[in-house]
N, C-alpha and C positions, 0 to 999 in steps of 0.2 A: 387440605393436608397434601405435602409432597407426596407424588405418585415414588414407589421404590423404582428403580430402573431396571429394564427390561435387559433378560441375558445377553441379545446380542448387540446393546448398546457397551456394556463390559466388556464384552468381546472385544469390539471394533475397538473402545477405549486403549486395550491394552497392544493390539494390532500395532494401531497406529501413531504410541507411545513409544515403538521399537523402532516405529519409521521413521520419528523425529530424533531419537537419539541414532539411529543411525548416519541418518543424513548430516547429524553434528559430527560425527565423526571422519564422513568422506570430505566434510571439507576441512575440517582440521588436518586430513591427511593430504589432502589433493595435490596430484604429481608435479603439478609445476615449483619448483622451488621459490622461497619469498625473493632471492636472490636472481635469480632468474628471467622474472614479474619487476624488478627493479630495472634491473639492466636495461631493456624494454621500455618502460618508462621514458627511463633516465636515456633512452634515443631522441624521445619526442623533446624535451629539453635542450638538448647539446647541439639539434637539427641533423643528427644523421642519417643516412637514409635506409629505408627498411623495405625489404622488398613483400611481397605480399603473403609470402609465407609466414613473417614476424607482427606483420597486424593481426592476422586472422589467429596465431598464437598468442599474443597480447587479449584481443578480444577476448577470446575462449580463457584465459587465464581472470580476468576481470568479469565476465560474465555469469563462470560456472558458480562462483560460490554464492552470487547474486540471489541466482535461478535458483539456487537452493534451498537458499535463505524464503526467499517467494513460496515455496512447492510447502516450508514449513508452515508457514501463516497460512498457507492455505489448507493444510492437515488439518492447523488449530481451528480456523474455523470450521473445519471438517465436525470435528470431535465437539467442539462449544456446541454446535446448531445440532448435532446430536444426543448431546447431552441434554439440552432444550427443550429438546426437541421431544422426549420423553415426560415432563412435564403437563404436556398436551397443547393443541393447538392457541388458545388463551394464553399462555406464559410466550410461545413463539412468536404470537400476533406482536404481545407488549416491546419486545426486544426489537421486532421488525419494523413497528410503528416509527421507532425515534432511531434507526440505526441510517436514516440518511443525514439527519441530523449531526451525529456522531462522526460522519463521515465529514462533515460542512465543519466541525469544529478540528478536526484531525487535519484538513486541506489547509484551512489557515494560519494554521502550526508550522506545518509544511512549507510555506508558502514564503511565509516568515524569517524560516531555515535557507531557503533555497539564495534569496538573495546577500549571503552570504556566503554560503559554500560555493557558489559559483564563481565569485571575485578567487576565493582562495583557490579554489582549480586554477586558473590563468596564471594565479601568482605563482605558483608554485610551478608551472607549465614555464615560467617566465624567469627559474629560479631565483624568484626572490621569497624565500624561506622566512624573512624575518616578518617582509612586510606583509605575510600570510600569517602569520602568529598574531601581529598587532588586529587584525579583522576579528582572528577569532576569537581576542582577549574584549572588543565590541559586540561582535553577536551573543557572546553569553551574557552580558548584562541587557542588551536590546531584546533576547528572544525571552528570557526569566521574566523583565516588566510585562513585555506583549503576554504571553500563557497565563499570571495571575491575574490581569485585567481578564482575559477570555473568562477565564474558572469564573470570576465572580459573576460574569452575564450568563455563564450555563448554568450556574446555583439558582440565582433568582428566576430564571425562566424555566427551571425544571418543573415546574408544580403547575403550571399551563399550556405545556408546550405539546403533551399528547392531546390536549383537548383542542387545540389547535390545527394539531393534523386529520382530525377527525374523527381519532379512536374511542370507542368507545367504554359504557364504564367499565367491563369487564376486563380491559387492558391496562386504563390509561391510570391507574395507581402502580400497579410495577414498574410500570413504563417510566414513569417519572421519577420513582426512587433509583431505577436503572442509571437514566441519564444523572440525575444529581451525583451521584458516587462517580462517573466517569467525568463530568466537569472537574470535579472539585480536584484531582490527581493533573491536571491537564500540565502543570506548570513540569512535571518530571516525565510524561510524552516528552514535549516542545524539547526539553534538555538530551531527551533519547533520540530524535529526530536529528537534531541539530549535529553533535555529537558525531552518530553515524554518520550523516554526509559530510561531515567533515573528514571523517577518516575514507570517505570510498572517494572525496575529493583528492586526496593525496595519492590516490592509488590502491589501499588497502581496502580491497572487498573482502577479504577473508574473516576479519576480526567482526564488523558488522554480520557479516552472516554469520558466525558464531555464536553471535552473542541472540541473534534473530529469532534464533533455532530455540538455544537456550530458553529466551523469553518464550516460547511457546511449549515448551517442556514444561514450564513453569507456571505457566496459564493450565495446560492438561490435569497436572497433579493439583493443585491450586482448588481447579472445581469440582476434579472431583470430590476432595475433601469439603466443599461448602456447598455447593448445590443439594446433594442428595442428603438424606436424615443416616444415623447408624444402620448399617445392614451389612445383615450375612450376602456374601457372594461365592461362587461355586466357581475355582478355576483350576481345571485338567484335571477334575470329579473331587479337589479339596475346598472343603465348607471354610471360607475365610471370613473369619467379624473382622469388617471394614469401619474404621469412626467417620461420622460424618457430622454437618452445622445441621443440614437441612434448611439453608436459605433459598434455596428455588433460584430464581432471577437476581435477587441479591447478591446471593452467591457466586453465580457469572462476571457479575460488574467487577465485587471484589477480587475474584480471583486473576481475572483481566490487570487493574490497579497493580495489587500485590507485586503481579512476571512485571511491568512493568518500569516500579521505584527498583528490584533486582538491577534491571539491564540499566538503566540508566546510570546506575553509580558504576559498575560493572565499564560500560561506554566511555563514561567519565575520564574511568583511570585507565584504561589505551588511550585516548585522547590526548590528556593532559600530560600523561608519566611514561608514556611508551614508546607513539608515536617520531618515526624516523624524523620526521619534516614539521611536526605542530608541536610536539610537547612542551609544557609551558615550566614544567618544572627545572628550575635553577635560571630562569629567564627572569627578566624584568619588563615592565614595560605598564602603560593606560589601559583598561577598562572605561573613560569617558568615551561618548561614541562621538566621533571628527564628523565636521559637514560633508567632507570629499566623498566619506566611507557608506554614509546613512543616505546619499545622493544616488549614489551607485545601488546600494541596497533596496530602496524603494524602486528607482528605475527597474530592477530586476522585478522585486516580490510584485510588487500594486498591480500587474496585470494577473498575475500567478494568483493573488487572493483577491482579486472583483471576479475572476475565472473560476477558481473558489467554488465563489460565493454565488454565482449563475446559475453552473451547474447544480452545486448540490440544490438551490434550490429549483434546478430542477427535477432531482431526484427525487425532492420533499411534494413537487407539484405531481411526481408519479403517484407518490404514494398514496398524496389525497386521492390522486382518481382512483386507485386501487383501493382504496379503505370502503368504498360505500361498497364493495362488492364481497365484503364479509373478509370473518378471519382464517376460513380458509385458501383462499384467494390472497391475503396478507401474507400468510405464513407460507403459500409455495411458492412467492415473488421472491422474499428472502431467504429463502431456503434454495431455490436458483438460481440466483442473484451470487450466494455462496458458492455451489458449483461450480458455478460459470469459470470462477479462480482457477479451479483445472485445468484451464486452457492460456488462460492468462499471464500464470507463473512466469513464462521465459519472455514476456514482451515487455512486464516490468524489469526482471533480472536485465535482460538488454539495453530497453532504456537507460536504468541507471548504469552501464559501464561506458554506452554510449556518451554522458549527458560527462563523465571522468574523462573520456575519448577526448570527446573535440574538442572540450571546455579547458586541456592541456593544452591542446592541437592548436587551438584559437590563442593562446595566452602566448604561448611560441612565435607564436607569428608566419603558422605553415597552415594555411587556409587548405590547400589542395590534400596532405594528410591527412585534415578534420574532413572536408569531403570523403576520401574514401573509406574511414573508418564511419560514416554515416551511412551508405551504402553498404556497408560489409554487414553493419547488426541490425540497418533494418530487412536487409534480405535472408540474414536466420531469425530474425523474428516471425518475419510472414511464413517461412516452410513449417518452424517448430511449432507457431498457433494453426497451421492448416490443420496438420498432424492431429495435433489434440482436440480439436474439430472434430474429427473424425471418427473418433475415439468414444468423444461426449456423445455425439448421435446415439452408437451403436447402442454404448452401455449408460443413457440416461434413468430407467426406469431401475437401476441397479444403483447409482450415484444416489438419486433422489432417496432411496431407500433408507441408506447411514443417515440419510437427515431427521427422517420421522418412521413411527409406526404409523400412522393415520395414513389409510390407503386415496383419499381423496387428493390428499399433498403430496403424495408421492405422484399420482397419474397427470395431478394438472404440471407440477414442476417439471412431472418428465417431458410436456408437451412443450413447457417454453424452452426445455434447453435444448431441443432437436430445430425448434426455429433459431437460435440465435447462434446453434453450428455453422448455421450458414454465411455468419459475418465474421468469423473468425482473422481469417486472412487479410481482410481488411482492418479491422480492428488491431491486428497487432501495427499493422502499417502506421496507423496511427497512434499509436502509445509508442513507440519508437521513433517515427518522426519527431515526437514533441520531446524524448528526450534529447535527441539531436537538437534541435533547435535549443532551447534552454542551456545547453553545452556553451552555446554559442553565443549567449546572452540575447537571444530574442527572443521574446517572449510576449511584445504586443497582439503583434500579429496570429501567430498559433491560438493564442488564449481566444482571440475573437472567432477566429474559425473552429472552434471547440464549441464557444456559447451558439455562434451561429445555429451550424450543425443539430444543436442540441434541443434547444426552443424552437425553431424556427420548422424542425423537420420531427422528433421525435414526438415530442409535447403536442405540435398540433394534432400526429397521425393517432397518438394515445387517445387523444380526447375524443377525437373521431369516431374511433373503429371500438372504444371501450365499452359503449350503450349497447354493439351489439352482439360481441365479439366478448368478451370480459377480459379478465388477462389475458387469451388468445392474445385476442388485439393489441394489446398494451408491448408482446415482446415482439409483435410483426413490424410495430412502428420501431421499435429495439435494432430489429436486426436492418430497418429499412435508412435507419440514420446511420449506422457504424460503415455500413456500404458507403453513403453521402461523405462522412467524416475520411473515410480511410484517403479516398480518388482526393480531396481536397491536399490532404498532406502530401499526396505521395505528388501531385502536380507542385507542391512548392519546395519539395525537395528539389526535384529535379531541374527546379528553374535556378536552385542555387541561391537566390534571393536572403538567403536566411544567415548565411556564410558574412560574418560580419567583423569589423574589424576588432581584435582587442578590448574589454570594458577598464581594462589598468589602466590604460594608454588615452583615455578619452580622460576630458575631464568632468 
């Protein structure tokens, strides 16, 4: 039977209910004018020159609603893993089992999208508006095929896939109706993916983080109505009957799916109907995808999804090693793992304005601009993940808390995220190098010093130090790769190497 949820998961639910609709509001207001953020742009096109006072407002204008948009998703999975979280340790295990999984089928999505929206950054950097419409009237028939091919391999592998990872029985039946309901929706992800970089490729971060926010507003209210059963709730000392499904984990999945078919249509229509520079409406043109275009596209995506696909498996090789050390040790990997987002928020936000940056910068044909707008956000990346670094240390066993009532997941989460404070600074270095790079249409090389890094340095020191150390170990080889990773990126930054000519212009 569903456990009722605990008052100060209500609490926190409606807390940080105010902080997601808030935050939708500060960017819908945010002071720079859309008009403003154009003109700005529309420099990097024309070649005029901008002195460093107009990058770093450029930045911050394409950044902030990024970082926002991030800071939501990571509310939401604030509030999901809490709400969960409540459940008890066995319901968080099943979620944590297959959520690297989720993760490997979400990068591919991703990955998919990316070698698209990257061509249309350049194009549009390169003003050609038109020949950026014909890409994106291809990537939506190329990324819809690719998503229902994925759905139908996450369908049939869901009903083995926990036993796989080595959960046991008491998980690995939610676990797998979890992931089934998330496969099967994957085709309207891909479309919400796509969609968004498309629009932060033109320049418009606002709307994507709008809509981001949204979707997680909508994920909040969503579970709360299916996870828990009908219950009375007491808020500001009034008894409110609250309706509920009482799906448990079911109810997470759905309520995830549900925010998602939302934004995606929501996405759609700025896209196609709104958009200054892509809208397709009263246009003509093919949906066949051209050899030129699917050349360039795979040159981009195939290192982005074998990278993917490395990595998460080797987040799926974490997990096995984590699974034989119980479900409380499961459940405060991912329940840290969630955290960890605190600090992460502004290095994704950055990336993606950076990845809009050069990837304009590059299509222009002004290398030395896209240089210093790569330097400009990977050095507020590093200050603003230090920061938050800092932050997590202090107030980890207070973070860990909104995740669970179970005092054993709280203390061991609190310990991995006081180690992995420590790679902070590095860690953004690298999540912002690579969106630079990718800007720039490189992407062989990064992807490999990504897997490198990853297998080569985390995975061996996990398997090492896990027999004696338990999860200890597991986040000290964490925090000993993100160091290894960060010094990797930031020595190919600086060599410039990655700074490459145009992908329009190649054939």
């Amino acid at each position: 039977m569903t456990k009722k949820p605990h008052a100060s998961c209500v609490r926190f639910f409606f807390q940080q209910f105010l902080t997601l609709v808030t935050l939708h509001l500060i960017i819908y207001k945010f002071p720079m004018a859309p008009t403003g953020k154009d003109k700005l742009i529309d420099m990097i096109k024309t070649g005029a020159s901008m002195t460093l006072k107009q990058q770093l407002q450029l930045t911050v204008a394409l950044s902030t609603p990024a970082i926002l948009a991030q800071m939501s998703l990571i509310v939401m999975e604030y509030i999901d893993s809490s709400m969960v979280g409540q459940l008890g340790a066995n319901d968080s295990a099943s979620i944590g089992l297959v959520a690297s999984s989720v993760w490997l089928f979400g990068g591919l999505l991703s990955a998919a999208a990316m070698g698209f929206t990257v061509q249309v950054a350049h194009l549009i950097g390169a003003n050609r508006s038109n020949d950026a419409r014909s890409v994106l009237r291809q990537s939506l028939a190329c990324c819809m095929t690719f998503s229902v091919m994925l759905a139908l391999i996450g369908c049939l592998i869901s009903g083995q896939l926990p036993h796989w990872l080595g959960g046991n029985d008491a998980i690995c039946h939610n676990a797998s109706r979890y992931f089934f309901v998330l496969s099967l929706f994957l085709p309207f992800l891909e479309i919400e993916l796509l969609a968004g970089g498309m629009l932060r490729s033109s320049g418009n971060m606002k709307v994507p983080g709008m809509l981001n926010i949204l979707m997680c507003v909508l994920d909040v209210v969503f579970n709360f109505l299916l996870i828990f059963p009908t219950r009375d709730i007491t808020i500001a000392g009034n008894l409110i009957h609250t309706p509920g499904a009482g799906l448990g984990v079911m109810g997470a999945a759905m309520g995830t799916v549900l925010a998602e078919v939302v934004t995606c249509l929501m996405m759609l229509y700025f896209l196609l109907v709104k958009s200054r520079d892509l809208k397709l409406k009263g246009t003509k043109g093919s949906f066949v995808p051209t050899v030129s275009c699917m050349r360039k596209a795979v040159k981009i995506s195939l290192p982005i999804a074998l990278q993917q696909v490395m990595m998460c498996g080797a987040y799926i090789a974490t997990i096995v090693i984590v699974a034989p050390l119980g479900s409380i040790a499961i459940a405060a990997n991912a329940f840290a793992v969630t955290a960890e987002g605190l600090c992460y928020m502004p290095g994704y936000g950055l990336a993606e304005a950076a990845t809009t940056l050069v990837g304009q910068s590059t299509g222009a044909g002004r290398r030395d601009l896209s240089k210093r707008f790569a330097h400009i956000t990977v050095t507020l990346g590093v200050m603003s993940m230090a920061t938050l670094g800092a932050l997590m240390y202090f107030f980890a066993p207070q973070i860990m808390s909104l995740m669970s009532p179970v005092r054993d997941i709280v203390e061991l989460g609190a310990q991995c995220l006081r180690i992995e404070a420590w790679a902070e600074p590095l860690f953004a270095a690298s999540i912002v190098c690579y969106g630079v790079m990718v800007g720039a249409g490189d992407t062989l090389i990064p992807s490999a010093m990504n897997l490198g890094s990853m297998w080569v340095v985390r995975i061996t020191l996990a398997a090492l130090l896990a027999p004696s150390y338990g999860l200890i170990g597991v986040w000290i080889a964490m925090c000993i790769e993100l160091w290894v990773r960060g010094a990797i990126f930031l020595l190919r930054l600086w060599s410039g190497r990655w700074s490459k000519k145009s992908i329009i212009s190649s054939s």
